[in-house]
C-alpha positions, 0 to 999 in steps of 0.5 A: 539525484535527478527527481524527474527519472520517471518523467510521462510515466504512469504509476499503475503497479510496481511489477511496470518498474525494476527493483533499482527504480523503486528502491530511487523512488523510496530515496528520493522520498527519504530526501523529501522527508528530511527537507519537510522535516527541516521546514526546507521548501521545495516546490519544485511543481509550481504551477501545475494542478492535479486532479484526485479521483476517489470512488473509495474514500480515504484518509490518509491516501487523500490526505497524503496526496494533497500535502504532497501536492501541496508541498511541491506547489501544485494545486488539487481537486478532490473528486469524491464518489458523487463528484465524477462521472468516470464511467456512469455518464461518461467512459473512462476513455473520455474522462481521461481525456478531458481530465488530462487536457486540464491537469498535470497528473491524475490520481484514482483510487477505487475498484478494478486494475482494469480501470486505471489502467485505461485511464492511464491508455487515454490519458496524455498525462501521468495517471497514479494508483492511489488503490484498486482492488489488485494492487495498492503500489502507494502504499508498499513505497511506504512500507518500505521506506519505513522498513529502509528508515528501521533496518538501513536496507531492503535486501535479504530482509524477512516480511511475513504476511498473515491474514488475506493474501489474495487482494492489493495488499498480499498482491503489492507486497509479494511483488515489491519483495521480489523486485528489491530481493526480499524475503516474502511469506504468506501465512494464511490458509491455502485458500487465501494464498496469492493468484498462482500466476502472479506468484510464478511470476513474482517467483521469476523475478526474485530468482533474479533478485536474490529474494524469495517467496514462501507460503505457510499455513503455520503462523509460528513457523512462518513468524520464526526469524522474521524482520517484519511482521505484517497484517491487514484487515481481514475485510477488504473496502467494498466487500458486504458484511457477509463476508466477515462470518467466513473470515472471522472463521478461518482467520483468527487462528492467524491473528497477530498477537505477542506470542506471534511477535515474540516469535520472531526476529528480536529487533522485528516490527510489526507493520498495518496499513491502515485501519486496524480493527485492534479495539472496539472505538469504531462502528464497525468494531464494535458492530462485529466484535459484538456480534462474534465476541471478539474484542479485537480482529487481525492485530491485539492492541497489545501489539498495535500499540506496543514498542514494536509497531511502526504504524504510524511512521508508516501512515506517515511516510505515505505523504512522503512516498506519494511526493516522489512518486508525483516528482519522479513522473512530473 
């Protein structure tokens, strides 16, 4: 396989790539993966250096960005909330051009699509979506490639979403099924459904792909015959406490618990990107579980830890998949 097929070009959302250059990208990690596995070095970028915008913080972003640059030779630099001034004391037009003056590639991870976005215009060098509130593309390479790792394909398989389907994840995911030929559900209350235009056209596109979008409001219904189960936080990063009364409302009847895994496909998976508010061991957990009654929010630990779930090959395929994706454009 030549690793640079994407040579100069920036990774901003999956809806600028087609179905067989994702599903290259998602190879091209597995071989990586299996080289690291195998303690096979490979630094193939030796030498170059890239810089890490993150006005959202992170764990296994940041960490899956530093290992993979890392391992492929290159050299970082972690520029935190206080550590930049992209768009405080200086424009993202003029950080972009300094930045890309100075290093190979430059990764942000924050707020709008829109900033990335113009990064990537006055940029001179590959930018890379590590999360906006749009879209999260890092992210679904991992998912499937942990999806290929379990099933042996992506075609014709089921993944059904429950919870908020409006932000980066129910986004990313809808668009990655209709490029590879996936079969997409959204299970949520209707106000929680995707931007009716990107469903269009991420309905146009699996028309072409073989894949399909549907949308329920019946968890149940939705979980019956599915491959892959999956859910997210019900409270995306940034958002104010406020928002969880409202959440909690109207999502708990569409938690992911045995009932809804017994549901489905006998061999499905469950699948979270991470954090899980499935117990009460963090701050937030506790603060909200306490104050709703609740012990667990989106996903039962009976589930989250259970045989089914696939978390933390996930979480770890992350590293994997953000390697490509810096091989492929480098």
């Amino acid at each position: 396989m030549k690793y640079d097929f994407l040579k100069g070009r920036d990774f901003l959302k999956l809806l600028d790539f087609t179905g067989e250059e994702i599903e290259k990208l998602v190879d091209l990690a597995a071989k990586l993966k299996d080289k690291k596995k195998r303690g096979k070095k490979h630094e193939y970028l030796k030498g170059k250096n890239v810089a890490l915008i993150f006005e959202k913080t992170s764990t296994r972003t940041r960490c899956s960005f530093e290992v993979a640059a890392r391992d492929l030779g290159m050299g970082t630099t972690y520029l935190d909330p206080s550590g930049s001034q992209i768009g405080k004391k200086e424009s993202i037009a003029d950080t972009a051009r300094v930045l890309s003056s100075m290093y190979d590639g430059i990764e942000y991870r924050g707020f709008g699509q829109s900033i990335v976005e113009e990064l990537a215009e006055y940029s001179a060098v590959p930018v890379w979506n590590g999360l906006t509130d749009e879209f999260h593309p890092t992210q679904i390479l991992a998912d499937f490639l942990t999806i290929k790792e379990k099933f042996g394909r992506l075609s014709g398989i089921n993944l059904v979403y429950f919870g908020d389907a409006r932000y980066n994840m129910g986004n990313s995911l809808m668009v990655g099924a209709a490029k590879v030929g996936m079969n997409f559900t959204a299970c949520a209350p209707k106000k929680y459904f995707p931007d009716e235009n990107l469903v269009k056209t991420c309905e146009q596109i699996a028309k072409n792909s073989g894949g399909k979008i549907t949308f329920s409001e019946d968890p149940l219904k939705a979980a019956a015959g599915a491959d892959v189960i999956y859910t997210d936080v019900w409270v995306s990063m940034g958002e104010p406490l406020s928002v969880w009364e409202e959440r909690v409302n109207d999502l708990s009847g569409y938690q992911v618990n045995k009932k809804i895994m017994d549901a489905a496909n006998g061999k499905a998976i469950f699948m979270h990107c991470l954090p899980s508010f499935h117990d009460l061991k963090t701050s937030i957990g506790k603060e909200m579980g306490e104050k709703f009654g609740r012990t667990e929010m989106e996903v039962t630990d009976e589930v989250f830890n259970g045989e089914k779930s696939v978390v933390f090959d996930e979480a770890e395929n992350r590293m994997h998949t953000i390697k490509a994706v810096m091989l492929a454009t480098l």
